[in-house]
C-alpha positions as CSV (number, residue, x, y, z in Angstrom):
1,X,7.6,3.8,-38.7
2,X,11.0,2.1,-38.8
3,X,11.5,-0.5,-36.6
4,X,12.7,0.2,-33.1
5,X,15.9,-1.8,-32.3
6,X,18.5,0.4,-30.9
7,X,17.8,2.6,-27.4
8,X,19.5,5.0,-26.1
9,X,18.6,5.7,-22.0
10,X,19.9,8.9,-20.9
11,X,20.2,10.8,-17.0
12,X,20.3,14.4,-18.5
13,X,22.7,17.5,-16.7
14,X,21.4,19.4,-14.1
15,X,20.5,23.0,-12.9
16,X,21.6,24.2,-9.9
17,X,21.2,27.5,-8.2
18,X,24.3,29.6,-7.8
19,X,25.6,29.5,-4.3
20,X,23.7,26.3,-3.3
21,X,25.6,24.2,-0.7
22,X,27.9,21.9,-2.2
23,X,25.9,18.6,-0.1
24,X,23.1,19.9,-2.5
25,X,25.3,19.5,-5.5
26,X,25.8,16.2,-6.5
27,X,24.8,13.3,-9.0
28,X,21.9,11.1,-8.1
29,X,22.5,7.9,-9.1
30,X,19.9,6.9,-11.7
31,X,18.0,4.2,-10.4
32,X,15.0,4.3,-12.0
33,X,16.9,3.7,-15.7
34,X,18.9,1.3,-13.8
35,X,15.6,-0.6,-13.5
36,X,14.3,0.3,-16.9
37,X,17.7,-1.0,-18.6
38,X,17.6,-4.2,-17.0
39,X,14.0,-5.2,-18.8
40,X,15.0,-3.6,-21.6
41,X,18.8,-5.1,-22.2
42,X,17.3,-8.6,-23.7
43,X,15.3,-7.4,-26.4
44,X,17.5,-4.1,-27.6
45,X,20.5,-2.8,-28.3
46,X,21.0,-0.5,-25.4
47,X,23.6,2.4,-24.8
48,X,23.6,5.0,-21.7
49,X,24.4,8.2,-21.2
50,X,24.7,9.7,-17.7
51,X,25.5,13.2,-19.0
52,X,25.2,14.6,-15.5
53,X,27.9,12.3,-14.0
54,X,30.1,12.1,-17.1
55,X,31.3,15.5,-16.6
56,X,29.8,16.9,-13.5
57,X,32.6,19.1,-13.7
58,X,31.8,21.0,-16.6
59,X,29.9,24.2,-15.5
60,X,28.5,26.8,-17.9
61,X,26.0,29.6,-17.4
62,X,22.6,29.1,-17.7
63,X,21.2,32.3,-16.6
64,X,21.0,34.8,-14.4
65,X,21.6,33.0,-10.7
66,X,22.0,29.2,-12.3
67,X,24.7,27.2,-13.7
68,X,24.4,24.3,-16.2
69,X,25.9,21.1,-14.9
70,X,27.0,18.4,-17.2
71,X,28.5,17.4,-20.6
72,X,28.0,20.3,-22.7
73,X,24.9,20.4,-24.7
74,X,26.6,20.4,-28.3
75,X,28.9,17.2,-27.2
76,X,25.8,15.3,-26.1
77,X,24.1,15.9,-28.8
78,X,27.0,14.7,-30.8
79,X,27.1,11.7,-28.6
80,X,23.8,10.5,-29.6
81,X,23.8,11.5,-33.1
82,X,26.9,9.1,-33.1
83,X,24.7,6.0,-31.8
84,X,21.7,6.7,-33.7
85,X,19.3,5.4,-31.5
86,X,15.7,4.5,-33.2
87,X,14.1,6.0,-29.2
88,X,15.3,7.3,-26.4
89,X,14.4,7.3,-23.0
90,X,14.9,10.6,-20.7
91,X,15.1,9.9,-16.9
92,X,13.6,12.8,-14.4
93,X,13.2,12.2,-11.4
94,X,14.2,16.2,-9.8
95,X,11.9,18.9,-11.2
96,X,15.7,20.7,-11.9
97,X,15.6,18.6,-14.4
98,X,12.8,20.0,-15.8
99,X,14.7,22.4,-18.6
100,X,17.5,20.0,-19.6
101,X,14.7,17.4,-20.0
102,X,13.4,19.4,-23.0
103,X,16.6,20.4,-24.1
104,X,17.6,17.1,-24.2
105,X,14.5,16.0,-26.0
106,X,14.8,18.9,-28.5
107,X,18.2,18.2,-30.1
108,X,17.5,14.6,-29.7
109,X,14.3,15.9,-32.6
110,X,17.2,18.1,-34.1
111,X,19.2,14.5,-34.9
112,X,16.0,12.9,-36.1
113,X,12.2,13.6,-36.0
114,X,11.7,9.7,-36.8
115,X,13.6,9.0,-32.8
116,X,10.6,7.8,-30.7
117,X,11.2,10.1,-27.7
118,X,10.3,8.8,-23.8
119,X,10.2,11.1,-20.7
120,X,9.9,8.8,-17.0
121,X,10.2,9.8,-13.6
122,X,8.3,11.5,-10.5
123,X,8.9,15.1,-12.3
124,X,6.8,14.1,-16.0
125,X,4.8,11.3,-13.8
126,X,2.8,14.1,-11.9
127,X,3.2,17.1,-14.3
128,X,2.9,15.7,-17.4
129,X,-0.2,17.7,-18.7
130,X,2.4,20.6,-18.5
131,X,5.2,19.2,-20.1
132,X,2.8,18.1,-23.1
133,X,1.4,21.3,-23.7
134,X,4.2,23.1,-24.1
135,X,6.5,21.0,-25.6
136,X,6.5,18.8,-29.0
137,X,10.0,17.7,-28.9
138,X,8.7,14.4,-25.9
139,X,6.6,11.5,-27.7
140,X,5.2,9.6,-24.7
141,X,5.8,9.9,-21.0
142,X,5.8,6.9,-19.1
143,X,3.8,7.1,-15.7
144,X,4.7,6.0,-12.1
145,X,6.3,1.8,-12.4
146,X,7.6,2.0,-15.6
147,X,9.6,-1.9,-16.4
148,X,6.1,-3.2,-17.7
149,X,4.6,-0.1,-19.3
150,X,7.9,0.4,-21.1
151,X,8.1,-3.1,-22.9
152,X,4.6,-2.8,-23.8
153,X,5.0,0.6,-25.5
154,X,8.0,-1.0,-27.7
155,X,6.1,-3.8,-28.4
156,X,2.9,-2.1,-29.5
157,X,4.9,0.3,-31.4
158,X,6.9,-1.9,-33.5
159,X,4.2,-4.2,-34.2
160,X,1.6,-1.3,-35.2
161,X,-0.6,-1.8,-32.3
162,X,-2.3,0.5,-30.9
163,X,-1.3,2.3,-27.8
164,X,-4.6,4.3,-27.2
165,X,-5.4,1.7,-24.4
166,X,-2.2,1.6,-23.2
167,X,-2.1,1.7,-19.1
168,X,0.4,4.0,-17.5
169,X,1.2,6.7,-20.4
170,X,0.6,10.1,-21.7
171,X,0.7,11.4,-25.0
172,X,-0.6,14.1,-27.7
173,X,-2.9,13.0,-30.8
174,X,-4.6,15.4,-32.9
175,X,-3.8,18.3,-30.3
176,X,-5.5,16.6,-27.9
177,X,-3.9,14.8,-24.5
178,X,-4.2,10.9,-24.0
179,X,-3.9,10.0,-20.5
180,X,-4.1,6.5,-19.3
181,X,-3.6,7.2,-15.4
182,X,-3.6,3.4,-14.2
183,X,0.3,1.9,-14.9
184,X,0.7,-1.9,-14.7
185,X,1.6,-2.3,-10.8
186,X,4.0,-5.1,-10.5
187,X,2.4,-6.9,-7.4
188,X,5.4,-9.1,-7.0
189,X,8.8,-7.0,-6.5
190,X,11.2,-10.6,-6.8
191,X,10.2,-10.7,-10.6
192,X,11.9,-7.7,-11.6
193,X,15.6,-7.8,-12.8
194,X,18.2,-6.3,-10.6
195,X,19.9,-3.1,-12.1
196,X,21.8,-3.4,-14.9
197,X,24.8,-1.3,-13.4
198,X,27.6,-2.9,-16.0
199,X,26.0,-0.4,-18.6
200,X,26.3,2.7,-16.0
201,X,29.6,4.5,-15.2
202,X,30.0,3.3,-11.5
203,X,33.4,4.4,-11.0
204,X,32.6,7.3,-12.1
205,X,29.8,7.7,-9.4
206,X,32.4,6.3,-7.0
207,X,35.0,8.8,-8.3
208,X,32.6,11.8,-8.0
209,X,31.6,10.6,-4.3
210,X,27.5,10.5,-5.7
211,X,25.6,9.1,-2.6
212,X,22.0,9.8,-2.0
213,X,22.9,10.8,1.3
214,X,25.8,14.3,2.2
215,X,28.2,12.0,2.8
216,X,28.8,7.9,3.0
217,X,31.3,5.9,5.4
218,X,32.6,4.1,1.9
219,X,33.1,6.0,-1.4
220,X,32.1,2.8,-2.9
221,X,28.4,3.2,-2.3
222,X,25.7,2.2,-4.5
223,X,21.7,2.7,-4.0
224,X,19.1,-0.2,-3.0
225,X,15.8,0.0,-2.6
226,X,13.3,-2.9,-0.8
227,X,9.9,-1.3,-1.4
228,X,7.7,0.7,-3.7
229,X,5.3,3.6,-2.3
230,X,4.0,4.4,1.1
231,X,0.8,4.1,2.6
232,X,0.7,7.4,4.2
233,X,-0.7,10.5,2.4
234,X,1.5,13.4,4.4
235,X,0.3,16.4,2.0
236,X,4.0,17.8,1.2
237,X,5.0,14.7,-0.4
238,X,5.1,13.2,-3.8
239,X,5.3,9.2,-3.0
240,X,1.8,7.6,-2.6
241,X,0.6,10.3,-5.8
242,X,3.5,8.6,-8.1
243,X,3.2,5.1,-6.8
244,X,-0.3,5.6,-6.9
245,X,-0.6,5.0,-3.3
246,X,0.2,1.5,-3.5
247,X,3.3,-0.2,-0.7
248,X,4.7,-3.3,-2.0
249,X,8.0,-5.1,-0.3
250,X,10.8,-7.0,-2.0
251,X,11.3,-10.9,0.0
252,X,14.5,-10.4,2.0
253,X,16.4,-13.3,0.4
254,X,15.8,-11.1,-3.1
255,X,17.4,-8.0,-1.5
256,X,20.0,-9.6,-0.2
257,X,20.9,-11.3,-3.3
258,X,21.2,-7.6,-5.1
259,X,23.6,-6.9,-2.2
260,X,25.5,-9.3,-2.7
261,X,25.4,-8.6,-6.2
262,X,26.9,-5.4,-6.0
263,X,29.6,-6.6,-3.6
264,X,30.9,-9.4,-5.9
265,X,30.8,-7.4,-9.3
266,X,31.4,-3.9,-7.9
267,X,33.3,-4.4,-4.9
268,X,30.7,-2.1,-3.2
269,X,31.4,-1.3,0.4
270,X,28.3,0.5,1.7
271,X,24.7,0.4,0.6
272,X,22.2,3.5,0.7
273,X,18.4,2.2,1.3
274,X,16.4,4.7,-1.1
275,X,13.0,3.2,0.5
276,X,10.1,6.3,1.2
277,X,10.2,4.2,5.0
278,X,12.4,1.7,5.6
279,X,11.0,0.3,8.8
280,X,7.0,0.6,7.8
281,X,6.8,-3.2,8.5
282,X,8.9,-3.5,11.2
283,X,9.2,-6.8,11.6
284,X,10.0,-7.1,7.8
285,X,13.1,-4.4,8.8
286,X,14.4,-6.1,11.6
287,X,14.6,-9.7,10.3
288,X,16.3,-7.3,6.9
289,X,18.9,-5.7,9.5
290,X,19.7,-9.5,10.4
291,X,20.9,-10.5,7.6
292,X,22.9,-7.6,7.2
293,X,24.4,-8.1,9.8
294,X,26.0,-11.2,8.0
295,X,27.6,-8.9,5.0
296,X,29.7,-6.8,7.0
297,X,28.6,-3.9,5.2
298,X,28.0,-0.1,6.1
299,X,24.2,1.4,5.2
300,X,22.0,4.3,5.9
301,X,18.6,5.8,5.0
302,X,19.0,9.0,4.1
303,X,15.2,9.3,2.8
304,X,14.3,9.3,6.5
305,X,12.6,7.2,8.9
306,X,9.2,8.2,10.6
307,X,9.8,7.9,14.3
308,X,6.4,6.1,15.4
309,X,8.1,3.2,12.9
310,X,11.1,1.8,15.1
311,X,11.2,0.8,18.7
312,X,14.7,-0.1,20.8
313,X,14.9,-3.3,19.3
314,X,15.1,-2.3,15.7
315,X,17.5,0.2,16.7
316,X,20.3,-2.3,18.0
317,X,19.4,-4.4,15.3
318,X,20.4,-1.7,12.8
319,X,23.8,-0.4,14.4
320,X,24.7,-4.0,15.1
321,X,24.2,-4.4,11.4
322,X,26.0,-1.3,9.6
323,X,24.0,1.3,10.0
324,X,26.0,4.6,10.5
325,X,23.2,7.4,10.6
326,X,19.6,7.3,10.3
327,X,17.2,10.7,9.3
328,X,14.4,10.7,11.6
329,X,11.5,12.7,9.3
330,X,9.9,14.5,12.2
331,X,9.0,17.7,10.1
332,X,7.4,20.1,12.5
333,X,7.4,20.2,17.0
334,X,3.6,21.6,16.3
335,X,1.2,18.5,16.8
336,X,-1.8,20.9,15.1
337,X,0.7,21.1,12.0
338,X,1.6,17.6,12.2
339,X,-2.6,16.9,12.2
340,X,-4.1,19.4,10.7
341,X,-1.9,20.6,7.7
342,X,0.8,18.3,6.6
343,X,-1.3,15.4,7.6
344,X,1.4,13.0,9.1
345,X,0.5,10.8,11.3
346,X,3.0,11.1,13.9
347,X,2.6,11.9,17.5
């Protein structure tokens, strides 16, 4: 196998259901490859692709009742044939995703066999026996926390180790299914890199108006997130099954650094906290909202806040420091639903 020295890290288009709201239709920033790029940028030559944001206005028909959404799928492919990457890593987060995923990875094979192909995210993370079986275009697929797995996986590969005991990945050999559940958890948050957002199109998420949340009090918005995972086990939900049920917080004086970060380089107005439960140690959050309070910035948490998590306190504390709207994830008024089905523990 050649050696692997150039990458290319790629948010694929989208699908999207004829007639869906238009606060349903929009890019989500790629954070996850944001993270992946930044442990990646030392050692590679790196390029990225956000083919959903580059031309988010460039619709086609998919089929009957969806629309493609992105740079066209003869232009991408074209793009990547032009970098000649030796791997590529294929972000996928949404299960939408799902199809342009394996497109993605099948003219990527079209361009080259030899290009190692990579598929990461919550969508491969918890249905990767799927996407194996039916599909010989993806090489590996990286599993849950991927900045340590990922590194290792390059390294092995270009040194001709073996990856057969390789934590955190799935893979085919010999028709069979290798599937090394347990990822290397990074215990300590403050050692990984911030984002790499200088090889990301940020104006052109900030042109196209792409925050997590319907709508932001600043276009300039960017994503931030201050913990991994959740320590609740509410049956509807992916989180503690692609975190492995593991919670780990960032230090404040780390997150607040990344802040700042994005103020001073981006000029970024408003920050969106992407956390499963922003206020799970609550003392953690309020001593968070005040330092905020010092940026004179706007935030929200559109991923929702349980409501047994925040008393009156934390809630001064967060308008006082930016905060425009919170989403209080109640989910059902029926306490036997709330026990007995969707297992959240809320009164």
């Amino acid at each position: 196998m050649n050696r692997i020295k150039k990458i290319i890290l790629i948010n694929p288009p989208n699908i999207y259901k004829n007639g869906l709201s238009l606060t349903l239709k929009r890019v989500n920033i790629p954070l996850g490859l944001a993270y992946i790029s930044s442990v990646l940028k030392n050692d590679y030559e790196l390029s990225v692709i956000d083919a959903l944001a580059n031309d988010f206005n460039n619709k086609e028909y998919y089929c009957e009742n969806y629309t493609y959404v992105g740079t066209n799928i003869d232009v991408l492919k074209k793009q990547i044939a032009d970098y000649a990457p030796d791997a590529a890593a294929i972000t996928c987060n949404l299960t939408t995703q799902h199809d342009m995923l394996i497109k993605t990875a099948e003219i990527i094979k079209q361009i080259n066999k030899n290009i190692i192909v990579i598929a990461g995210g919550q969508h491969p993370t918890l249905l990767y026996n799927k996407i194996l079986k039916n599909t010989n275009f993806i090489d590996y697929i990286i599993l849950s926390e991927g900045e340590n797995t990922i590194k290792k996986l390059f390294h092995n590969l270009n040194n001709s180790i073996d990856v057969t005991n390789l934590n955190g990945i799935a893979y085919k050999k010999n028709d069979g299914l290798i599937f090394n559940s347990t990822p290397d958890i990074i215990q300590n948050l403050d050692e990984i890199q911030f984002p790499s957002w200088n090889l990301f199109p940020i104006e052109k998420y900030i042109q196209l108006g792409a925050p997590q949340n319907s709508f932001s009090k600043s276009k300039r918005c960017m994503p931030v997130i201050t913990s991994r995972g959740c320590p609740f086990k509410c049956i509807f939900c992916s989180t503690h099954k692609h975190w492995r049920g593991t919670y780990r917080k960032r230090s404040i004086d780390n997150v607040i650094k990344e802040i700042l970060y994005l103020k001073n380089d981006f000029d970024i107005e408003e920050v969106q906290f992407l956390d499963d439960n922003l206020t799970i140690d609550l003392n953690f959050a309020k001593q968070l909202f005040k330092e905020l309070k010092k940026l004179n910035i706007y935030w929200c948490a559109p991923n929702g806040i349980s409501p047994n998590s925040v008393d009156s306190e934390a809630l001064s504390l967060m308008k006082d420091s930016g905060c425009y709207e919170i989403a209080f994830a109640i989910e059902s008024g029926s306490q036997y639903v709330l026990n007995n089905i969707i297992k959240k523990n809320v009164d």
